[in-house]
Structure formats: structure tokens, C-alpha cells
Phi, psi and omega in degrees: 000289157351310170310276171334263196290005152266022151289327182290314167324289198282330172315302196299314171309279231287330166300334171284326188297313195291291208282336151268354183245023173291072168283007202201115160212161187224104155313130156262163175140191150274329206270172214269161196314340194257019171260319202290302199285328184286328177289328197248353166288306172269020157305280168247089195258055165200000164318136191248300204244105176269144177225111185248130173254098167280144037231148154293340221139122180310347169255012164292067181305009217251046165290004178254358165285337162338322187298349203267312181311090208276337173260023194305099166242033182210126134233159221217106170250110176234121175242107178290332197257229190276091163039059184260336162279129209232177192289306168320312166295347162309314208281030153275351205272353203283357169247001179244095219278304172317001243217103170206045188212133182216124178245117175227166240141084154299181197253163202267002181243301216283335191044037178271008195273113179291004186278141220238186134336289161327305183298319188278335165319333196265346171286354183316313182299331177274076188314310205284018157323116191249306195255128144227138190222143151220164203215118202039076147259069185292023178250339170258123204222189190315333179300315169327317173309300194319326186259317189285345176283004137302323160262096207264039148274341165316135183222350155192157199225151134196182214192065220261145177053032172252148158345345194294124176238194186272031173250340165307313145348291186311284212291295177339325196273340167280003191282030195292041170259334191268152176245345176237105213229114178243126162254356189318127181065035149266066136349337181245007158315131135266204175284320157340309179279356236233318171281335178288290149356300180284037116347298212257080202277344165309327220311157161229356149173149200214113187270128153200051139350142159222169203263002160219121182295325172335329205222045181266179207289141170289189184181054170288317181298275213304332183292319179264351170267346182291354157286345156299351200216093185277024156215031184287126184268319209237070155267149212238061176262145176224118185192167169289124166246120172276179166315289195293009165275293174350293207270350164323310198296353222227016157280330206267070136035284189297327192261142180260355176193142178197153200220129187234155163198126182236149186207148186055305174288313198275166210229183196295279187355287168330305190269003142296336192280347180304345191268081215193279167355019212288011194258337206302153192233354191179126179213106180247127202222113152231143127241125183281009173278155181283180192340092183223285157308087203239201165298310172291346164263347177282300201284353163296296189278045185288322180296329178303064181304310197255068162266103173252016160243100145231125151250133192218127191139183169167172199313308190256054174256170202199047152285160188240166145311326167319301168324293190320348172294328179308335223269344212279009169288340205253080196287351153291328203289123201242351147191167204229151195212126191222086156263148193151113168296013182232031177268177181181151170344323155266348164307314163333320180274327173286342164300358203279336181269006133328045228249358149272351176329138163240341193217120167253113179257117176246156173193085245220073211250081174261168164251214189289276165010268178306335187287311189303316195319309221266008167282340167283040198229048196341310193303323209309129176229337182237116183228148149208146208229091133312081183236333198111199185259018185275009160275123160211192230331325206264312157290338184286293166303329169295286194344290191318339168244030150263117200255017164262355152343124192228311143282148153222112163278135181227123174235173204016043181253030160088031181285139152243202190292330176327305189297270191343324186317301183321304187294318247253019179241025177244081174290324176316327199311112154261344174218142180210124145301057211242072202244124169088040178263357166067238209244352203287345193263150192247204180273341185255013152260326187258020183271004185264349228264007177280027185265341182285076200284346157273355181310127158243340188216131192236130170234123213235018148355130154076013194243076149313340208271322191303132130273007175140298210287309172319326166293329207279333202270012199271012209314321200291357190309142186222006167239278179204142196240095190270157185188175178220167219090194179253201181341298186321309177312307172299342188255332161275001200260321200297021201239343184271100184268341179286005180292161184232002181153138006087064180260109184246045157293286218291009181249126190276355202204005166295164174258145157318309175309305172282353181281315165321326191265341148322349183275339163314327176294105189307336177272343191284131197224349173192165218215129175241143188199190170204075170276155171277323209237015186189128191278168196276333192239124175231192175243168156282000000 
């Protein structure tokens, strides 16, 4: 009896410990939000952090129950689904006063998402609003500036994959409280709005990404103007660059990061002025233009000391192996991500003197040769290898013995089951990547990989040859699974009862029905696609 209750005792600590020392939850179920919140607001009633993958359901309103969280100050709405977040249910957030971080968020291919102008006028009551971000609100458009300048506590905004043009820009520039600004995949900013933005002279970072670089913005101007803004850290830009736009950056003092993507107008000359840049900590430099990345620009950036990210490349870049000798100069650099079709095995021996790497991305066409190169790569826990089918049995065995791999993404390089045998001793593994293996890898090749027992997110994308029984054999998977196919595929996962999601966007040919039938699964809290007519995200 004594056992019994000092079990219960101690039951009873560890449900108290748990339910105070909870700050951060993304609810599972079915039920709809003023269901979710009446179980669970007097529970943990020290939540900070809401995470809602909306919608339960299209007539579902109870966003104003949200208010029961009494220490809530971050929430995170993401509708994924049939367009179910709508501007009226915004104006219920008008009770949860307390809130002063707002995350809102569509899925960025399907475009269902209904929320217009009208929704963000209706966020006007929450002054203490510091973050409002929303991201493929393809219904918010320029009008949306006008309402949110009100809230003049903002201190970051965005308004990533939205309607925003330069007259939106112009009203964004009056905003000179803020310091963190994303416009990334706002296309119709041109230079003109761009040049209004180096205004906002607080900024300390400014995203203006565009989502095709081919046909993104010129930035004849806006480029000699980013030196107005002396506490800027961060920038993002994507647009035709002359040289003297290049080198306009490298007036801005201040930056630790800065992500360039150029395409055409700028020549090798431009891009040497970046190693000008000696504060920068983390630099992704792609172009898709022919000799715009060359050797003289690999080797330019030796000054760059303290960089401890690069990404560098692109389809037609024409840097050499030779170049790769600039990064080994670089004693900080802890990862590195290298495209270019004139790279080759041996550049791979000049990375063995990388010996702090931890996370590498190549895209490539190296083989087993180059692939050994990466045991001198004590750190490495994270790699993915874009090479093509030129790795083979023997590299796919040099892989198997980098065992501090904690990710590994593989994509097309022609794996069947032979090759996989070679992985199945990397127990560190939580993601594996086996995306485009076509028909060669089968059920009796993935049927080994459940020996890997820390696996949480396995992606089988492009694995045609699976007919069922190898996913089946997966009973033990406890994270996420992405794959492609019809019915069948769904039908081979429903035995995996520890999945927690489920991504079939790439499947062309599921049914509702069968999408339907995954609610068996008991841990399963979300199901992702891109049906037009049927959501992407359901619950069990």
C-alpha cells in the first residue's frame, strides 16, 4: 500500500512539473479550437506559445477563446487546408490582448487561402502587438500597410509571398519603428519601392527574395542606397546587379549575413568585392548566369574570417577545384553547401582540410573517390548529396562509415537495395532522405532501414519500386513519413500506428478516401497535399 501511494505521489509531482513547466504547445485532435482550449487553458495556464495548424473545421470560430490562455504571448496559425481562416475569425483574436508575437500563415502552392485586407484591419485592437508576420496571404495586398501602421509598436513585420507592390513600400517606409522587415517573394516591389525602404533607417534586417530569380527585380538604384541603413545585419536580396551595385554593399559596415542571388548583369569583378565584407558571418551567393562565379570570386572571399555559412553556386557556375583551396583559409567556416557542374572528385580532397564542418550540401557530379574524402570530416552530423548516379556500391560503403551522421539526404543518385544495406549501421540517423530512387530500391531493401530506431522523419519521395510490405515493416517509425503514390501507398502506412505526419504533396492520385483512412492512425496529428478541393492538413 505504501508503494502504491508513493507512486501515486510522485505521479502526482511529475503532472504538476509537467503542466508548469509547459510554455510551448501545438495541440493534436480533432476538436474544434473552443474545445482544444476549454481542456487545455486550465491545465497549463503558463503557455507562452500556441502553435494552431488551423483549421478543425470550416465553420469553426472560437478564436476568441484563445484569451483563456492567460500568458499566451506568441501565436501561430497555420491554414493549410480548405481555406478556413477567414477575416471574421480574425477579429475574435481582439480578446487575447496579451498576444504580442502573431504568426499567420498559408500553404505556399495550393493558394486557398481566404483572408483579404479586412482580416488585417481587424488586428487594429491589438496594440501590443511587436511581430506580425503572414506568409502566401495571397488576398493581402497594398491596402493591408494602411492597417497595420497603426500598430505602432511593431518592431517586425512581414509579408512573405503577398500582394505588396511599391506603393505598398512607400506606406511600409513610414513605419520607422521597425527593425525586421520580410518582403521575400513580393515580385512586384520593384527598384523604385526599394529605394523608399532604405528609409527605415532602425532596419537590422530586410528580406527581398523574389520567387523567380529570372524575371526579379533590377536594383540599379536600391543597392547604392542600402548604405542608409548604418544597423542593418542582415540582407536578402534577389535582382540583375551591375558590378558598382555589388560593390555599393560592401559601404554597409554592419553585415553578418547577407544572401545574394544574381542573375546576368553582374560580372566576376563585382562579386570579388564581397570579401570587402570581413564582418560577414554567413553568405549565400547563387547565380545561374554563365561566368559570373568563377575562381576569382571563390578565392576573393579569403578575408572573410569569421564566416561561418557558405553557400555558393549554381547550374552554370564555372569555379573549379582548384578555387576550393580559397575555403580552406576560412577557420571558422562550419558549413558549407557547393553547386557547380565543373566541380569533380577532386575538389572533394581539398574539403579533408575542413575539419570543423558540421553540415555539408554538394550538388555535383562526384563518386566513391570523392565520397571517402568525407571521413575526414570528424563533425559532420549533417550531409545531402545531389551527385547523380555516379556514386557507387563503394561509396554508398565509404557513407556507411560516417557514423556521426545525425541527417543524411540522398537525392537521385540511382540507390537500390544493394546500396542501402551499406546505411543501415549509421544508428545516429533521425532523417534519412532516400528521395528519387525510382524502381531500383524495393520492400526487401527498406525493410532493413528499421534497424535504424532513432529514425523520426524518413523521405521515400520518388521510390516507385515500394509496393507496400517494405513501408509496413516500418511499424516502429515514431515521426514523419513523405512518399509518393495512390491508394495503395496509404494503405501501406496504416500499420505504422507511432506516425505523427504524413506528407503525400507529391502524390498525384490519392483519394479522399484513402486519405480518410489514416485517421486510424492514433499519433497522427497531420496529413499534408495539395488537393485543391480537399484539405491538406486533416486531424484524427
Amino acid at each position: 500500500m505504501e508503494v502504491i501511494k508513493t507512486a501515486r505521489l510522485v505521479s502526482w509531482h511529475w503532472h504538476q512539473w509537467a503542466t508548469e513547466a509547459t510554455h510551448q504547445l501545438m495541440p493534436w485532435g480533432g476538436a474544434p479550437v473552443r474545445a482544444m482550449v476549454d481542456l487545455l487553458a486550465p491545465k497549463f495556464d503558463r503557455v507562452t506559445h500556441l502553435r494552431v495548424q488551423y483549421p478543425m473545421g470550416a465553420q469553426d470560430h472560437g478564436l476568441d477563446a484563445l484569451g483563456k490562455f492567460s500568458s499566451l504571448t506568441q501565436l501561430d496559425l497555420e491554414d493549410y487546408s480548405k481555406a478556413a481562416l477567414t477575416d471574421e475569425a480574425l477579429s475574435l483574436l481582439s480578446s487575447c490582448s496579451s498576444i504580442v508575437r502573431l504568426h499567420i500563415s498559408a500553404h505556399p502552392v495550393s493558394s486557398t487561402c481566404r483572408l483579404s485586407d479586412q482580416g488585417v484591419a481587424r488586428l487594429a485592437e491589438l496594440t501590443g502587438l511587436k511581430e506580425l508576420c503572414f506568409s502566401y496571404c495571397q488576398g493581402i495586398t497594398d491596402t493591408a500597410v494602411t492597417y497595420v501602421r497603426s500598430l505602432t509598436r511593431l518592431t517586425r513585420l512581414g509579408f512573405v509571398g503577398c500582394q505588396i507592390t511599391d506603393e505598398g513600400a512607400e506606406g511600409l517606409a513610414q513605419m520607422s519603428h521597425l527593425q525586421d522587415l520580410d518582403l521575400n517573394e513580393c515580385d512586384e516591389i520593384t527598384d523604385d519601392g526599394v529605394v523608399a525602404l532604405t528609409g527605415l533607417t532602425g532596419l537590422t534586417r530586410l528580406g527581398l527574395l523574389s520567387k523567380d530569380p529570372f524575371t526579379s527585380r533590377k536594383m540599379s538604384d536600391s543597392a547604392v542606397s542600402f548604405k542608409s541603413l548604418p544597423r542593418l545585419k542582415e540582407l536578402s536580396l534577389c535582382g540583375h546587379f551591375a558590378c558598382e551595385d555589388v560593390s555599393a554593399l560592401t559601404d554597409i559596415a554592419t553585415l553578418a549575413s547577407l544572401h545574394l542571388w544574381t542573375c546576368w548583369c553582374c560580372t566576376t569583378y563585382g562579386l570579388e568585392c564581397l570579401g570587402e565584407l570581413t564582418g560577414l558571418k554567413e553568405l549565400v551567393l547563387i547565380s545561374d548566369a554563365i561566368d559570373v562565379i568563377t575562381d576569382e570570386v571563390i578565392w576573393s572571399l579569403g578575408p572573410l574570417t569569421q564566416l561561418t555559412k557558405l553557400v555558393v553556386g549554381g547550374c552554370m557556375s564555372d569555379f573549379s577545384d582548384e578555387a576550393l583551396h580559397g575555403l580552406a583559409v576560412l577557420p571558422s567556416l562550419r558549413e558549407l553547401g557547393l553547386v557547380g557542374e565543373e566541380l569533380s572528385d577532386d575538389g572533394m580532397e581539398v574539403l579533408k582540410d575542413l575539419t570543423r564542418l558540421t553540415k555539408l550540401m554538394i550538388k555535383l557530379p562526384i563518386t566513391a573517390e570523392g565520397v571517402a574524402c568525407l571521413q575526414s570530416l570528424p563533425r559532420l552530423s549533417k550531409l545531402a548529396l545531389y551527385a547523380g548516379p555516379h556514386i557507387t556500391l563503394e561509396g554508398f560503403e565509404a557513407l556507411g562509415r560516417l557514423s556521426a551522421l545525425e541527417e543524411l539526404r540522398l537525392h537521385d543518385t540511382g540507390m537500390g537495395d544493394d546500396h542501402l544495406c551499406h546505411l543501415l549501421g549509421l544508428k545516429g540517423l533521425t532523417r534519412l532522405c532516400l528521395a528519387g530512387c525510382g524502381d531500383d530500391l524495393t520492400d526487401a531493401g527498406l525493410a532493413g532501414v528499421v534497424a535504424m530506431t532513432l529514425l523520426k522523419v524518413l523521405n521515400l519521395v520518388g521510390c516507385h519500386g515500394l509496393r507496400g510490405a517494405g513501408v509496413q515493416a516500418l511499424a516502429g517509425l515514431t515521426g514523419s513519413m513523405e512518399m509518393n503514390g495512390g491508394d495503395e501507398s496509404m494503405g501501406s502506412i496504416r500499420g505504422l500506428t507511432s506516425l505523427t505526419e504524413v506528407n503525400v504533396a507529391h502524390c498525384d492520385n490519392v483519394t479522399e478516401a484513402a486519405t480518410e483512412g489514416l485517421r486510424a492512425l492514433p499519433n497522427l496529428h497531420s496529413v499534408r497535399g495539395h488537393w485543391p478541393n480537399y484539405s491538406t492538413i486533416v486531424y484524427p
